[in-house]
FIBAVEX-819223 format. One record per atom (N, C-alpha, C): x, y, z. Coordinates in steps of 0.02 Angstrom, whole numbers, plus 32768, in hexadecimal, padded with zeros to 4 digits. Example, Ala and Ser with C-alpha at 12.3 -4.5 7.8 and 13.67 -1.06 7.14 Angstrom:
<pts>
82947EE48186
82677F1F8186
82947F5B8186
82827F908162
82AC7FCB8165
82858002818A
</pts>
This chain:
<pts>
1F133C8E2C8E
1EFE3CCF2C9B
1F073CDF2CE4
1F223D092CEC
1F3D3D2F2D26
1EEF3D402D4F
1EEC3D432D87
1EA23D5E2DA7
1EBC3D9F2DB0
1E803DC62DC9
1E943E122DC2
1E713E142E24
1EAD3E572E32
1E9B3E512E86
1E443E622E78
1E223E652EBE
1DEC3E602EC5
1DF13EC12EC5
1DB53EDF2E98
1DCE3F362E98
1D6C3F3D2EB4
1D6F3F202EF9
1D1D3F302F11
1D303F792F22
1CF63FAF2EFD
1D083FF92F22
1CF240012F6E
1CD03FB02F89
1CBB3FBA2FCD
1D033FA12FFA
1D2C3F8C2FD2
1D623F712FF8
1D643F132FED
1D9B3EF63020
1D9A3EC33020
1D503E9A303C
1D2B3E6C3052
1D153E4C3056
1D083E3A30AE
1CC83E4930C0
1CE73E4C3109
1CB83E1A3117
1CCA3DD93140
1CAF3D983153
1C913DAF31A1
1C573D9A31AA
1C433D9C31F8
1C723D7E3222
1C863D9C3270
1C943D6632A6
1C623D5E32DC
1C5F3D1D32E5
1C393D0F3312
1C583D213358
1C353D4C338C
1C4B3D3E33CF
1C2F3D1133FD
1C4B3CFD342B
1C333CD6345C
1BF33CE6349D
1BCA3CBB349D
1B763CF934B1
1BAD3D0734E4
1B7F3D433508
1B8F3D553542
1B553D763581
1B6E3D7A35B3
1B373D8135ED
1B0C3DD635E5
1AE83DD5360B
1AC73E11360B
1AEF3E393626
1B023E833622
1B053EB5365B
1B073E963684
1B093EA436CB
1AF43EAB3712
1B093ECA3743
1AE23EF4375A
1B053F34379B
1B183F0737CE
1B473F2F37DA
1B613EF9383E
1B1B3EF73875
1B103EC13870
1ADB3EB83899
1AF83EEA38F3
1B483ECB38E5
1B403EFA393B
1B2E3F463947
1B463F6138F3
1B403FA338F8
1AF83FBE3920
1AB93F8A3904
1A803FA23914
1A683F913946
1A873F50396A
1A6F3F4539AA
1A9A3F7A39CD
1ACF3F9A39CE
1ADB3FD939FD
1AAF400939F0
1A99401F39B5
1A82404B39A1
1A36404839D0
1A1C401039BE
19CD400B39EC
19D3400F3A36
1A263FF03A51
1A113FF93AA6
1A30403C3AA1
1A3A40793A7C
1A4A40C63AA6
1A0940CD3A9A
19E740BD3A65
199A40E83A4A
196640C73A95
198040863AB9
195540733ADF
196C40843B27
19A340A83B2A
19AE40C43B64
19A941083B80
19B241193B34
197D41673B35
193F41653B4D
1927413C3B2E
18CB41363B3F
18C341373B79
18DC40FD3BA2
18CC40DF3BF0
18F8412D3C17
1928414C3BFB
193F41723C2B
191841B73C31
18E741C73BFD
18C4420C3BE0
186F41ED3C0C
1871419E3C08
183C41853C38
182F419A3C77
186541873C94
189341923CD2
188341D13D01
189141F23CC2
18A0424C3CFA
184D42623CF3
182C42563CA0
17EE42613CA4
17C642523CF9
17C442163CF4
178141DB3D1B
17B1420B3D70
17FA42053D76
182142283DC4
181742753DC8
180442893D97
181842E43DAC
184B42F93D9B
187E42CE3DB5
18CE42DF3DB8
190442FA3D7F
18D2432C3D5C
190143463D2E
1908437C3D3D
1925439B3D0A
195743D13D16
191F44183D32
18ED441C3D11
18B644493D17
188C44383D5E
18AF441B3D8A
187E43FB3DCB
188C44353DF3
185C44513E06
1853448B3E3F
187B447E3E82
189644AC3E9D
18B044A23EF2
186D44973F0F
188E448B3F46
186144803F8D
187544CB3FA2
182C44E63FCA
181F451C3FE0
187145344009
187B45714018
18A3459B403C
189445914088
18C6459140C2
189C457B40F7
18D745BD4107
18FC45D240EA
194745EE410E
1958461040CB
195D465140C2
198A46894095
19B046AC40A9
19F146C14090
1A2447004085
1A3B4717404A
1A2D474F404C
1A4A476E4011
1A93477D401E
1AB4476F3FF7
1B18477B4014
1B3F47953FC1
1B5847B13FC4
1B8A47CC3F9B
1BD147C83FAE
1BF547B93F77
1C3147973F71
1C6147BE3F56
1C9F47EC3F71
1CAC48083F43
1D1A48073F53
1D4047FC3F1B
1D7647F73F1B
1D8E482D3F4C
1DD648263F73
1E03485E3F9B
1E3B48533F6C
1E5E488B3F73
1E9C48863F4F
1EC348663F78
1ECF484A3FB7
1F0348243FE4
1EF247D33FC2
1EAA47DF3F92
1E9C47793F7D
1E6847523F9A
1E5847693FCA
1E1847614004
1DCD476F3FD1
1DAD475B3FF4
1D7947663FE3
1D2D4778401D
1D0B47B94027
1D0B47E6404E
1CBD47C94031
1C9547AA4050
1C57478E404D
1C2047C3408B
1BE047ED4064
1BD1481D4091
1B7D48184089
1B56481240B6
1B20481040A8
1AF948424099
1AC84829406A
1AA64840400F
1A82486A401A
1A6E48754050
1A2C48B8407F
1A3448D24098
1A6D48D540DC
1A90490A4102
1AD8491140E6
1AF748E740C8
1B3D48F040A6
1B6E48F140E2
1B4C48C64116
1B7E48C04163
1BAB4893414D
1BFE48984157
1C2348564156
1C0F48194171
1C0B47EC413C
1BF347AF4163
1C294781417A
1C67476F4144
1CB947594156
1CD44775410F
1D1347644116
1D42475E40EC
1D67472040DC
1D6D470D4094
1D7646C6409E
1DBB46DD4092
1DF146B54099
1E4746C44086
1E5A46844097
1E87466F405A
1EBD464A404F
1E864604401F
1EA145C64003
1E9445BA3FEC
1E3245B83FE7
1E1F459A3FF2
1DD745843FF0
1DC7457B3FB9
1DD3452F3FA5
1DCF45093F6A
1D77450A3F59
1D5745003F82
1D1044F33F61
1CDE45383F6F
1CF245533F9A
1CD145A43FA0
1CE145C03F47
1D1945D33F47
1D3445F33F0E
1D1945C33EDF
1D1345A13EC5
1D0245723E85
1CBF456D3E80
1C8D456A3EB9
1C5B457B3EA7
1C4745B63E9E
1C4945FE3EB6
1C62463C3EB3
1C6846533E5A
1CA646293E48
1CC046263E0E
1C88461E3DD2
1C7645EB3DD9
1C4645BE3DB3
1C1146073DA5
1BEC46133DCE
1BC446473DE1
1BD346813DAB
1BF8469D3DC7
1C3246EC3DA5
1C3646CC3D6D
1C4B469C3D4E
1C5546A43D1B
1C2446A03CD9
1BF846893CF5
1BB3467F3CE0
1B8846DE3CE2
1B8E46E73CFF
1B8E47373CFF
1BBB477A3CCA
1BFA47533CDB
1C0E477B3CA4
1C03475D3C5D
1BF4472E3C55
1BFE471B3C05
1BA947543BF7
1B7047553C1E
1B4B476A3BFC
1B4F47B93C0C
1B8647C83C30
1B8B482B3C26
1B7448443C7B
1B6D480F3C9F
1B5048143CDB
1B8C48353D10
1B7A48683D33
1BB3487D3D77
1B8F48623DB6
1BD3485B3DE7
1BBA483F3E20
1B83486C3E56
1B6448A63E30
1B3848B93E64
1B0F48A43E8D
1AF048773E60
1AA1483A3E7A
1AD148073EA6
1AB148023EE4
1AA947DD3F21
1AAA47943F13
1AC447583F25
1AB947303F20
1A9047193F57
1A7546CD3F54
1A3046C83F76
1A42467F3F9F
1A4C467D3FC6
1A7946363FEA
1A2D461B401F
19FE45DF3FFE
19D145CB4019
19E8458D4032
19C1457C406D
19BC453A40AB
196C45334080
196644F0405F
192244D74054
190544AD4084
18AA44A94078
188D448C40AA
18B3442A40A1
18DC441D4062
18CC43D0406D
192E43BF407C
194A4405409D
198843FD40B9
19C7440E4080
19AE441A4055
19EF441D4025
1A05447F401F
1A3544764011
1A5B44CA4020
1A7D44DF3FD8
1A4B450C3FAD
1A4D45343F7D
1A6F45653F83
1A9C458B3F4F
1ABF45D93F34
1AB145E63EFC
1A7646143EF9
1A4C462D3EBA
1A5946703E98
1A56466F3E76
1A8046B33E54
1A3446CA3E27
1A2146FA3E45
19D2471A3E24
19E1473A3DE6
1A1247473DD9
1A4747753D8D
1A3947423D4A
1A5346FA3D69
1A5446DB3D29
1A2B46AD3D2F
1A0646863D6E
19EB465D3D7D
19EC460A3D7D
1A4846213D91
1A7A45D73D91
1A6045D43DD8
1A6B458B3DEE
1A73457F3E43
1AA645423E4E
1AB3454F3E7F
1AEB45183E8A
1AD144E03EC4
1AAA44AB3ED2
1AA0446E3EE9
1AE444803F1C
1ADD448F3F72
1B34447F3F75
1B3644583F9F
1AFB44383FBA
1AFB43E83FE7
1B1143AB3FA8
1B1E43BA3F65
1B3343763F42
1B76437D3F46
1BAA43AB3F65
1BD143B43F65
1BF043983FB5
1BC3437D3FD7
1BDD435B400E
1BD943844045
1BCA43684091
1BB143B140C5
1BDC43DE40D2
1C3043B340D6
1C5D43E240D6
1C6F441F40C3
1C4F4423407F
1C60444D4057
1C19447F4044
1BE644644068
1BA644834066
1BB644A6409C
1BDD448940D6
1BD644AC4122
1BFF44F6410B
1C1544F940CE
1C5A453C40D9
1C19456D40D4
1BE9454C40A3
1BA6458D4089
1B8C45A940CA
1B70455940E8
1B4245654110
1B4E45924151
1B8745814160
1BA945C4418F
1B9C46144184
1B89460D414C
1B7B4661413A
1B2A467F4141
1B0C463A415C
1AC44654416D
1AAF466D41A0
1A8B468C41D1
1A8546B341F5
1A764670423E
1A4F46514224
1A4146034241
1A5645CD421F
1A9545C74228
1A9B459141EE
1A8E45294215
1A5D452541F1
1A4744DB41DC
1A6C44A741F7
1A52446A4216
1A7544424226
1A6D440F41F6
1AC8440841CF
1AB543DD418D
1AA6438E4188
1A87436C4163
1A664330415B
1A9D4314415A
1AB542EE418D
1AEE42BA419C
1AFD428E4153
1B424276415C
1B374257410B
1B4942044123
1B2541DA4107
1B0C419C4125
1B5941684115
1B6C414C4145
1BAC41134151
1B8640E04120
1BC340AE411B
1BA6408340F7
1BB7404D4150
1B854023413C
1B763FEC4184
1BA63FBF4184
1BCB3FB541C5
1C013F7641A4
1BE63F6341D9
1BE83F0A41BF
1BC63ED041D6
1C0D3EB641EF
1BFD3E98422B
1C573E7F4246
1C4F3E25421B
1C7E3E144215
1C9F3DDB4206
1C893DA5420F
1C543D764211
1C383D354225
1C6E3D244248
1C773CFE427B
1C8D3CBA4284
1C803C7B4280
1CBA3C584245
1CA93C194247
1C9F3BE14277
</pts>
């Protein structure tokens, strides 16, 4: 007698396979040790400015020295800088002036994005703890311009009526050479 194929309506016959155990999951341990030193350098750095002051919201040091000055383009490219209360020429800047104009810039443009014209005076303070501010009362940007080095603070500071004798910027000490 002939066997007859196997007619299961579930199909053929399906045998278990065994696999071979295997390990747990596991996340990259490095992933999380980076992950904990940004979360722990946040902390100590949000510590930091807390316990120093030194954030962004830290008040100036008092005004010891103000001018109000307005800044306004010539068609020759110059720029015709006139003070903010009598509107007396104070100079004219012409030809390049890489860091006048760029800070200037910075300023203006911050003005126009919010609809602002150059009528309002800018506010160029000498503080009591030596550092030399350009404050714009319109938008209430200021520009720090002693981090910009004295050189380039001295172009401001020239435009003050008394202008400031700036905080020297410190050498580094060279030690001469032992002899052996």
């Amino acid at each position: 007698m002939a066997t007859e194929p196997d007619m299961n309506p579930a199909g053929p016959a399906i045998r278990p396979v065994r696999l071979p155990p295997s390990k747990p999951d596991t996340f990259p341990r490095w992933v999380l040790m980076c992950a904990g030193g940004v979360i722990a350098f946040s902390l100590i750095s949000v510590g930091l400015v807390r316990i120093t002051g030194n954030g962004p919201d830290q008040r100036l040091a008092a005004a010891t020295q103000e001018r109000l000055l307005r800044f306004e383009d010539r068609p020759d490219g110059s720029i015709a800088i006139t003070d903010g209360r009598t509107g007396e020429l104070v100079t004219a800047v012409r030809g390049e002036q890489g860091f006048v104009r760029g800070a200037l810039r910075a300023l203006a443009r911050e003005r126009k994005a919010r609809g602002l014209g150059a009528e309002q005076s800018f506010q160029l303070m000498v503080r009591s703890d030596g550092g030399l501010t350009l404050y714009d009362p319109a938008t209430s940007q200021r520009v720090d311009l002693e981090a910009f080095g004295p050189t380039n603070a001295d172009h401001f500071a020239r435009l003050l009526k008394n202008p400031p004798a700036l905080r020297p910027v410190p050498l580094p000490i060279m030690q001469p050479a032992s002899q052996p």
